[in-house]
C-alpha positions as CSV (number, residue, x, y, z in Angstrom):
1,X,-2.1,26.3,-10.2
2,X,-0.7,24.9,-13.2
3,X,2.6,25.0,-14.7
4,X,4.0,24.6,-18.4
5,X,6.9,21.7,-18.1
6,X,7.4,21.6,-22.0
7,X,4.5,21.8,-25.3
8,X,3.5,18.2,-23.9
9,X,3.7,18.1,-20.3
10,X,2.0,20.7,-17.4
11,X,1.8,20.2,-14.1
12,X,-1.2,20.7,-11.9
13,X,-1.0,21.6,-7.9
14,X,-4.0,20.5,-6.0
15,X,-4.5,21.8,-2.3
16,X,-4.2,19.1,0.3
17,X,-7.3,20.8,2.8
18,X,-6.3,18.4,5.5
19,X,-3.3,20.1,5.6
20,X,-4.6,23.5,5.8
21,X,-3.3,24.1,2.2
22,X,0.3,24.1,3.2
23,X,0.6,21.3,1.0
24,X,-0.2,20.2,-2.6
25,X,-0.4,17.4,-4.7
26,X,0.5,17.3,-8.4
27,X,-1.4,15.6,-11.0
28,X,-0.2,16.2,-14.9
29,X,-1.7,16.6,-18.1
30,X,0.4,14.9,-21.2
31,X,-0.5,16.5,-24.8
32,X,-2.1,16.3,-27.6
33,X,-3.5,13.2,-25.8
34,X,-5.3,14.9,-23.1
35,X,-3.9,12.4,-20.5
36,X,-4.4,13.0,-16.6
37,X,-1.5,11.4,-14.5
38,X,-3.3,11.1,-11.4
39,X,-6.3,12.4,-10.2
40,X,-5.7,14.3,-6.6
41,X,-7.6,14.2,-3.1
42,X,-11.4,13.9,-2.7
43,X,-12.3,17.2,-2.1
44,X,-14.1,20.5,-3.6
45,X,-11.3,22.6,-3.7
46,X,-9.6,20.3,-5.5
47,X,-11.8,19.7,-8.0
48,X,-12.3,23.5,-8.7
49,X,-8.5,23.7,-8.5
50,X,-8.5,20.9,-11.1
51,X,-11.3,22.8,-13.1
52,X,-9.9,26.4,-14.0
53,X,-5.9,24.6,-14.3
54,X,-7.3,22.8,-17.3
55,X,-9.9,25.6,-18.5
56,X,-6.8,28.5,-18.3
57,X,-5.1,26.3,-21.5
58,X,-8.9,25.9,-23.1
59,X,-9.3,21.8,-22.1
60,X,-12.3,20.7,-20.3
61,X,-12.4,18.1,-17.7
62,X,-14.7,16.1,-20.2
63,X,-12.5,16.0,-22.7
64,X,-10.1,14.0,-21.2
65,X,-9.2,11.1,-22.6
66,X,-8.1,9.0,-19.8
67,X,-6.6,9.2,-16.0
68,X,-3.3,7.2,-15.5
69,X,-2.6,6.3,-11.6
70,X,0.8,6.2,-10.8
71,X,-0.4,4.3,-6.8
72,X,-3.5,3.8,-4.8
73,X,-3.1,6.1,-2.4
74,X,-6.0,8.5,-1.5
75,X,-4.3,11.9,-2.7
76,X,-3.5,10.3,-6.2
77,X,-7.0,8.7,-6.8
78,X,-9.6,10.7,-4.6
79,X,-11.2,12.7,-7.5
80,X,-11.7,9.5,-9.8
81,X,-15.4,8.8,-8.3
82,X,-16.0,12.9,-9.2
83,X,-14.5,12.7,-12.9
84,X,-16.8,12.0,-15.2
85,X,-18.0,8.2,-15.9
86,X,-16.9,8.3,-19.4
87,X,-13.2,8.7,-19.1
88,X,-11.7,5.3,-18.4
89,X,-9.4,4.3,-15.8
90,X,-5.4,2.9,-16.3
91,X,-4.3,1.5,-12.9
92,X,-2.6,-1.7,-11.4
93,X,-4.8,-4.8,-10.6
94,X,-3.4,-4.3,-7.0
95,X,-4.2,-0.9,-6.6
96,X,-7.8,-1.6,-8.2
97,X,-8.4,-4.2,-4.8
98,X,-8.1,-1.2,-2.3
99,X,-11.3,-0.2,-4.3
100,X,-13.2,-3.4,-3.8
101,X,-16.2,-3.8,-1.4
102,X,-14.6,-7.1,-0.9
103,X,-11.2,-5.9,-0.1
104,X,-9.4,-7.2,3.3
105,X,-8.7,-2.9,4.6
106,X,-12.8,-2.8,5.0
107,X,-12.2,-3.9,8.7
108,X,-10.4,-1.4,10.3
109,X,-10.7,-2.6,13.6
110,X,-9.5,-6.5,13.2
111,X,-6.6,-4.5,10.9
112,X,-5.3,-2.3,13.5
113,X,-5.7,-4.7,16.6
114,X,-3.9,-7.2,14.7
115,X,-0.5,-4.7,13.7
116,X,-1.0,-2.9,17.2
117,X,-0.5,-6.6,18.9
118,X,2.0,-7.2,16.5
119,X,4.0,-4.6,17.3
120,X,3.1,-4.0,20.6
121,X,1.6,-0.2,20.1
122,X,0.0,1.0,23.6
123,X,-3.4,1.5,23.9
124,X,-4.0,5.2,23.7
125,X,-2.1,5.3,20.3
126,X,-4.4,3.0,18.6
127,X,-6.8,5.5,17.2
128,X,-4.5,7.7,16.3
129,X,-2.5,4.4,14.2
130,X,-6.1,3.5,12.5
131,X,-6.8,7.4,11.8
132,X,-3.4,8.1,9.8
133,X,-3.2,4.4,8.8
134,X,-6.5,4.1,6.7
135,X,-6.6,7.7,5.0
136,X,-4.8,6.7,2.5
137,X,-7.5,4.1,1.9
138,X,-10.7,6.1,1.5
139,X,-12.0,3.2,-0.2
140,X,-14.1,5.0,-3.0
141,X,-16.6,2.3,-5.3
142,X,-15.1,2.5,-8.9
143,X,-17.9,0.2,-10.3
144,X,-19.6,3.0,-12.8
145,X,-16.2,3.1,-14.2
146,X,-14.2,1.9,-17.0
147,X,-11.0,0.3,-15.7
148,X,-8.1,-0.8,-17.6
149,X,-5.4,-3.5,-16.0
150,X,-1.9,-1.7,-16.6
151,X,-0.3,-5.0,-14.8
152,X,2.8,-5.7,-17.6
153,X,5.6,-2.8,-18.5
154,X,5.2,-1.4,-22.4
155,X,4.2,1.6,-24.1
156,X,0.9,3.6,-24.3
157,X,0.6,5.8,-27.4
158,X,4.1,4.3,-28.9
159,X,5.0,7.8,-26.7
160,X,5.1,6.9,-23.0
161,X,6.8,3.9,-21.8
162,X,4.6,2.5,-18.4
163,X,7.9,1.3,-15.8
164,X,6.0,-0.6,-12.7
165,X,7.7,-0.1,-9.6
166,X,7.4,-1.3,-6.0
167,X,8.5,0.7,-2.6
168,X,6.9,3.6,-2.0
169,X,3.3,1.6,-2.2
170,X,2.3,-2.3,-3.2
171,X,2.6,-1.2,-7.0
172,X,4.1,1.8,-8.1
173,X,3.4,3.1,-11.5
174,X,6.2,5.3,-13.5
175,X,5.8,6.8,-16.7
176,X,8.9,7.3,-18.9
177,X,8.3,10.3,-21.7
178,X,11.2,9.5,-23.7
179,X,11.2,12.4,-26.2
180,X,12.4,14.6,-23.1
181,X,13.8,11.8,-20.5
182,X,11.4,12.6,-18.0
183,X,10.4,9.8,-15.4
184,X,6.5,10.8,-13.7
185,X,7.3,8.8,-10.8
186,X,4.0,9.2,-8.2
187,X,5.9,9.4,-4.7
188,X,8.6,7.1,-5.2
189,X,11.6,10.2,-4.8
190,X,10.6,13.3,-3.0
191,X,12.9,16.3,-2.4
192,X,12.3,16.9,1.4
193,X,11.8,12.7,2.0
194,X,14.8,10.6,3.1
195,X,12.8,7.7,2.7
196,X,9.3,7.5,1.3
197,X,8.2,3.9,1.8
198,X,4.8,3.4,3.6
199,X,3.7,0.6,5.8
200,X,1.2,-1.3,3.3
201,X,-1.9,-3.0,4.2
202,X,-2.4,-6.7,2.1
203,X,-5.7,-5.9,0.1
204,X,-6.5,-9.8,-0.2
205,X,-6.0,-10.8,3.7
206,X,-5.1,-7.7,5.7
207,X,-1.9,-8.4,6.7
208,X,1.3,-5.7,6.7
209,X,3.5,-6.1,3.2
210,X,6.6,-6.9,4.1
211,X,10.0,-5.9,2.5
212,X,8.7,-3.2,1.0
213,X,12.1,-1.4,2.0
214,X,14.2,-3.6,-0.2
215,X,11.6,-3.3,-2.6
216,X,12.2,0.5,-2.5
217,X,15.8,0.9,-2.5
218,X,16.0,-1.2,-5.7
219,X,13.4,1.2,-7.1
220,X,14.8,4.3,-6.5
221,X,18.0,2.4,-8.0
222,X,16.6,1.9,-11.2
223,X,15.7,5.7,-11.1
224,X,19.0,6.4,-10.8
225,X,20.4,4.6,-14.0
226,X,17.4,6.5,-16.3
227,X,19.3,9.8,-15.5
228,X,15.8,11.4,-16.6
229,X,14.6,14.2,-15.1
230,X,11.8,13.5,-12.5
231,X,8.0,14.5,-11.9
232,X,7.2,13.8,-8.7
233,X,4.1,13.1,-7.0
234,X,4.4,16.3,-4.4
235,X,7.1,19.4,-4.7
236,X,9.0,20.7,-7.5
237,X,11.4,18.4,-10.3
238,X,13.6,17.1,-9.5
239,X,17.1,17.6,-11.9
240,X,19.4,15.6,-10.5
241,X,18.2,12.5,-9.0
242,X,21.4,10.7,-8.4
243,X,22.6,13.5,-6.2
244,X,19.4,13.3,-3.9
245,X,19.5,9.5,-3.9
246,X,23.2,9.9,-2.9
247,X,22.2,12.0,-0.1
248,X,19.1,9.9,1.5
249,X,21.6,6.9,0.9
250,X,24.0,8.6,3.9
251,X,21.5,9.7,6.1
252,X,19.6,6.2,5.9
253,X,23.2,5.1,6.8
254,X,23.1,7.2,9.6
255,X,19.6,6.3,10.9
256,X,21.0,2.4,10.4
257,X,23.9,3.1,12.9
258,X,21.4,4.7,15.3
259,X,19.2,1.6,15.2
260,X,22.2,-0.7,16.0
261,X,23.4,1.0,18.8
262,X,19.9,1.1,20.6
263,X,19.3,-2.2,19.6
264,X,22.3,-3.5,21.5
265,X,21.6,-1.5,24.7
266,X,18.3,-2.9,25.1
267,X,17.3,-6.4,25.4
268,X,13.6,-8.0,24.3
269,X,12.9,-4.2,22.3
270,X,9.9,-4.1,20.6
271,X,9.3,-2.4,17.1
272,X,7.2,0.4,18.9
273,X,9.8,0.9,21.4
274,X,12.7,1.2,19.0
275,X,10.2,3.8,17.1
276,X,9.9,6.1,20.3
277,X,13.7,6.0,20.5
278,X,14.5,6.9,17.1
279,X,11.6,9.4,16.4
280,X,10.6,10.8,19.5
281,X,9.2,14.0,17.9
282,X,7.5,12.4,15.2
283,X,5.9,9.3,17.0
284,X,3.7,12.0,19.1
285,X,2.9,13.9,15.8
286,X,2.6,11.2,13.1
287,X,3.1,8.0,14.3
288,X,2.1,5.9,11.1
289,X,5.1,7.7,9.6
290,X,7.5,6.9,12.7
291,X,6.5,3.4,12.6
292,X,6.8,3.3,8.4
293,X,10.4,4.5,8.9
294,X,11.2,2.2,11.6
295,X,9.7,-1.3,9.7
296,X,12.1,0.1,6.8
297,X,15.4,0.6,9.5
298,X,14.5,-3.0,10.4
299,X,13.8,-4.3,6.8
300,X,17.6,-2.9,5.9
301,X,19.2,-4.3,8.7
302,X,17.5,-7.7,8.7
303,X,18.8,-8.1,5.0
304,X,22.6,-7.1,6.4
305,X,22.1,-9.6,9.0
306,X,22.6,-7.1,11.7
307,X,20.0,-7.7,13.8
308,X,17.6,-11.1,14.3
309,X,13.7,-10.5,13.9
310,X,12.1,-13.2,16.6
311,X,9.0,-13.6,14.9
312,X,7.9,-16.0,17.7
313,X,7.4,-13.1,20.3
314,X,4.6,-10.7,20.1
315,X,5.4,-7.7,21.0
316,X,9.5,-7.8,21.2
317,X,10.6,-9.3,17.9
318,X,13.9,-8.3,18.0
């Protein structure tokens, strides 16, 4: 499906089939220049989707000039192997390594035995961490294809300003369209997510990113002071920003104050303890998300020196 933002901007909805189609992604299309803003999940329906979005405005996928990712994540970059070797590539030298053979993620195994003793995650939830941990690394080869480094901030086009980010992923790309203040801004701000950061796996050496949280919250604040109008990665715009940071700011709050007070009834907790506590729903059905959101409680309240993270103790750092 495909909608008209403005004569330069449409959006493109892409069906997510592991979701049954309930959910999209969106992927957009910047005029005259025939610029794709992300390029979707690995998968035929897609593609197709893709396909007759672009042919119902009379543009062909070969004539696309270049795909612009805005993060590394499997949804936003699974149709780049399918796209034609001819149309180059602008994405983050960070975001390029979760696409080399010689990448860290290739050993799922050592990766998820390593955070599961870490964190102490019980046995029977391992596979299920390494299933929903690693699709968002499908790890497609790029090597028939013509990459560009987008690693400093500036304009492409003397039109589009690139704004990198950090939070919601490693690198987060943004792309600021200045003739109608409009901010593409991948999956940083979502309508229906409090928080959208995402436990990240080190490309160069396996290990978790830490502080990604922080990293976030001062993204989403610089969001806030471009009072632009947002694109996001999944869902509709998004008008008023401020408001919708405003409100994830209270609730995060919230969560924060619920953290504290489990914290302190419990001695020797361990991260996936604390997890079942706080998301007991959501641990059982997605428990790389449960986990994601309880890293970023902790990452918040480690910076307010509310709680102590013991390092030392596998299994019960806190």
């Amino acid at each position: 499906m495909i909608h008209k933002i403005n004569d330069s901007i449409y959006r493109i909805e892409l069906p997510l089939s592991d979701t049954g189609g309930e959910h999209s992604v969106n992927c957009y299309l910047l005029m005259p220049e025939l610029l794709l803003v992300d390029a979707g999940p690995a998968d035929s329906a897609a593609y197709k989707v893709l396909e007759d979005a672009l042919r119902s405005i009379n543009v062909s996928i070969n004539q696309l000039n270049a795909v612009i990712i805005t993060h590394h994540h499997s949804d936003h970059t699974g149709l780049l192997t399918t796209l034609p070797d001819s149309i180059p590539i602008y994405m983050n030298s960070t975001s390029i390594q979760y696409f080399c053979n010689s990448s860290a993620i290739q050993d799922k195994e050592f990766i998820t035995k390593t955070i599961a003793e870490s964190v102490d995650v019980p046995e029977p939830k391992r596979a299920k961490l390494m299933e929903q941990l690693f699709r968002d690394y499908r790890l497609n080869g790029l090597e028939h294809k013509t990459l560009h480094l987008m690693d400093q901030e500036g304009w492409l086009f003397d039109k589009y300003k690139i704004i990198l980010l950090k939070g919601h992923s490693c690198n987060d790309l943004c792309i600021y369209c200045e003739n109608y203040n409009i901010v593409i801004s991948g999956d940083l701000l979502l309508d229906k997510v409090t928080i959208n950061s995402l436990l990240e796996i080190n490309p160069s050496d396996g290990t978790l990113v830490t502080n990604l949280m922080r990293r976030y919250m001062s993204s989403v604040e610089f969001i806030r002071t471009t009072n632009a109008v947002l694109l996001p990665g999944h869902g509709e715009i998004i008008y008023d920003a401020a408001s919708l940071i405003n409100n994830n700011r209270l609730k995060t709050e919230k969560r924060l104050k619920k953290a504290q007070r489990i914290i302190k009834q419990y001695e020797n907790l361990s991260v996936n303890s604390l997890c079942e506590k706080l998301f007991p729903g959501l641990c059982d059905l997605e428990y790389y998300l449960a986990l994601s959101e309880t890293f970023n409680i902790l990452d918040l309240l480690d910076e307010q020196k509310s709680v102590k993270i013991d390092n030392s103790k596998q299994g019960a750092p806190i």
